[in-house]
N, C-alpha and C positions, 0 to 999 in steps of 0.2 A: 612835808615838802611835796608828795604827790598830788596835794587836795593845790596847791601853787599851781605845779604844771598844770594841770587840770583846767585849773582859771586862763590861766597864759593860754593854751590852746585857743580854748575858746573863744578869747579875747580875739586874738587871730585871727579868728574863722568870721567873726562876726563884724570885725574891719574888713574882712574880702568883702563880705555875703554885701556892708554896704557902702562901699566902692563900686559892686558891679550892680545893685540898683540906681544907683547917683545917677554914672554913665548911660543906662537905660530909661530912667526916666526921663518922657516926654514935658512934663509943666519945672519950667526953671527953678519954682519954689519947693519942691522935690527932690532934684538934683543937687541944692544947695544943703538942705535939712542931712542926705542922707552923705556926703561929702564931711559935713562937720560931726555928724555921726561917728565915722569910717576916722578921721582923724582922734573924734575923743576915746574911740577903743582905742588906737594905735597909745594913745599919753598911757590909758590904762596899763594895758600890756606892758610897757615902758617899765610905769610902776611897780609892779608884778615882778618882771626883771629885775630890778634892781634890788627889791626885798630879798630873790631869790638868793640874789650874788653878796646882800652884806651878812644872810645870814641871822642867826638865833640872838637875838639882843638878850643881853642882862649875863 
């Protein structure tokens, strides 16, 4: 369950880190790359979540 958290965090981190280049970057095709980025960690994360909360299958 630690090695979970561990990914979730990170997940996190690395949906901030690119959200705040999206917004920073200057060339629109940048902005957009690291936006959908910043979104697909976030589904990740989500993911991650939710394994946490249903728990040990089998």
């Amino acid at each position: 369950m630690q090695d979970l958290r561990a990914a979730l965090e990170r997940l996190r981190i690395e949906a901030e880190e690119c959200e705040l280049i999206s917004k920073l970057a200057t060339n629109q095709a940048k902005k957009d790359l690291f936006a959908k980025l910043a979104a697909h960690h976030r589904t990740l994360a989500g993911e991650v979540e939710r394994a946490m909360k249903s728990g040990p299958k089998g």
